[in-house]
N, C-alpha and C positions, 0 to 999 in steps of 0.2 A: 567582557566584551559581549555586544551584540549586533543581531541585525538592524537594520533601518531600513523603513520603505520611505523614500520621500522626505528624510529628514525624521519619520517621527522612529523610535524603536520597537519595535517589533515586537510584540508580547508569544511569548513560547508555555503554553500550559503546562501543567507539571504530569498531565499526559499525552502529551505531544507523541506521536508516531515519527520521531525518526531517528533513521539509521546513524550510529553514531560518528562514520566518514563525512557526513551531510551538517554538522556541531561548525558554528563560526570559527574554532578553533579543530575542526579535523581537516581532514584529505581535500574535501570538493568544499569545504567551507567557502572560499572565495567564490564560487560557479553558483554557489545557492545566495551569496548576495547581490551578483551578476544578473543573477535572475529575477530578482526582485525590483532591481533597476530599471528592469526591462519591459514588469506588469504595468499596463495602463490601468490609471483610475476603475474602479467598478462602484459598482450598488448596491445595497443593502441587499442581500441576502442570493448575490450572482458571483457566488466566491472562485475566487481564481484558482485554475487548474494549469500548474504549468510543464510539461518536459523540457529538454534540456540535455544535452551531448554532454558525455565523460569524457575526458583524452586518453581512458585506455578501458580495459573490458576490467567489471569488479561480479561479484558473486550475486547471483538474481536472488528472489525472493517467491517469484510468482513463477508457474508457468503455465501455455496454453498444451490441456492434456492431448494426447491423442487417440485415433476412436476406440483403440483395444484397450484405452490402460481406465484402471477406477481409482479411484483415490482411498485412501485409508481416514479414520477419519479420530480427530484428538481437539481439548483445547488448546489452543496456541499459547505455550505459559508467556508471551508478548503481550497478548490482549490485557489491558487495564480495566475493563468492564467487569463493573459488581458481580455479574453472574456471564460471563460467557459459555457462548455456543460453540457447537461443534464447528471446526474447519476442517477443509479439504487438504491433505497432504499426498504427495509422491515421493517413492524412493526414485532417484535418477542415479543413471550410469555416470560416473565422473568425465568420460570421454562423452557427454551428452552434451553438444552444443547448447543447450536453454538452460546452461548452468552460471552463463554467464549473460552480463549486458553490458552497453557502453550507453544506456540510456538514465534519465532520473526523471522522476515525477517531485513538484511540487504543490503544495496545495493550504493556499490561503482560507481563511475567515473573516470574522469582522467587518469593519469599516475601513475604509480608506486612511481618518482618525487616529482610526485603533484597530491594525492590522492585528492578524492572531493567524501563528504560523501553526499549522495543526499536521500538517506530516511533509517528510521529504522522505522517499524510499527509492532504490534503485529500482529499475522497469518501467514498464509503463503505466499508465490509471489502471488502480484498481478502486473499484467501487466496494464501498463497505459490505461486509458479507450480508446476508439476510435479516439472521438473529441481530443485529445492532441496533440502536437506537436511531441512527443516523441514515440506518437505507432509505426509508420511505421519502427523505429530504434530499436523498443523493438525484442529480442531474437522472433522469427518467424513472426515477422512483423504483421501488421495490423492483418491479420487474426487470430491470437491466439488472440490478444486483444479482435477482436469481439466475438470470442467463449469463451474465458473466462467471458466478463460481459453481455452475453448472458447468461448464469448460475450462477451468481454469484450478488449480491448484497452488501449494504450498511447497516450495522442496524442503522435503523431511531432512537435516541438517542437525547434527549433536545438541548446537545452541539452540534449537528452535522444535527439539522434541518434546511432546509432550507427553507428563508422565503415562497415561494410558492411550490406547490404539483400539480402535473397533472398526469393525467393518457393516456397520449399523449405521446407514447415512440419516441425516435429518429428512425430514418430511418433505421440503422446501425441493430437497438434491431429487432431478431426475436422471437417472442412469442414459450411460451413452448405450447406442446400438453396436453390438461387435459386429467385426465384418467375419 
């Protein structure tokens, strides 16, 4: 099985970014082709960013930090890129509300054509981290990237730990002010 946008089928790369609940054959499978019914036509190179309501709360991915806490910082063994960069992670309290969401992001490529589904993840946009190949392309270029994972982090998570931890952020991370 697959998606279709418009009758045509949806090409899925073999590094697609998404969560596997988000798979035409998982949980929200149906909500992510619901969504794609729902994308009007675009343009070359104004790729569609969409969210989208859960009908119950699932396990986030992201969250926005707050001003006392720093993040810890690892590769995300997720990331598919030849050589990735360091990401921002948090440890959260289980009873930590930003542990969950009832939100999704989706997010198109390609052509109308030859759509190209490049991530679905629970929460809201995230913009590619800095190190990527794709920040400088992302909707206001490098700079939103830096400002967004300048506040924003990873929750550190069994499946999504990476083998090593430092507290050595990338050049790019400005630290927040403590109060």
């Amino acid at each position: 099985m697959s998606y279709f946008y418009r009758g045509t089928e949806v090409i899925i790369p073999r590094g697609a970014e998404i969560t596997t609940a988000f798979y035409y054959d998982g949980a929200f499978g149906s909500l992510v082709q619901q969504t794609l019914d729902e994308i009007e036509p675009w343009e070359k190179d104004e790729d569609p960013i969409e969210t989208f309501d859960l009908p119950r709360l699932i396990g986030a991915r992201v969250v926005e930090l707050a001003t006392s806490e720093e993040p810890i910082w690892g590769v995300n063994p997720h990331h598919k890129a030849r050589q990735p960069g360091l990401s921002p992670f948090i440890t959260l309290d289980p009873a930590d509300y930003r542990n969950r969401t009832d939100i999704a992001t989706l997010e198109l490529a390609g052509t109308v054509e030859s759509p190209v589904l490049t991530r679905v993840y629970p929460g809201d946009y995230m913009p590619p981290l800095p190190w990527m190949r794709s920040a400088p392309r992302a909707d206001g270029g490098l700079e939103v990237c830096e400002d967004y994972w300048n506040h924003h982090a990873f929750i550190l998570r069994p499946q999504s730990a990476p083998e090593q931890l430092t507290s050595a952020a990338p050049d790019w991370y400005v630290a927040q002010p403590s109060l």
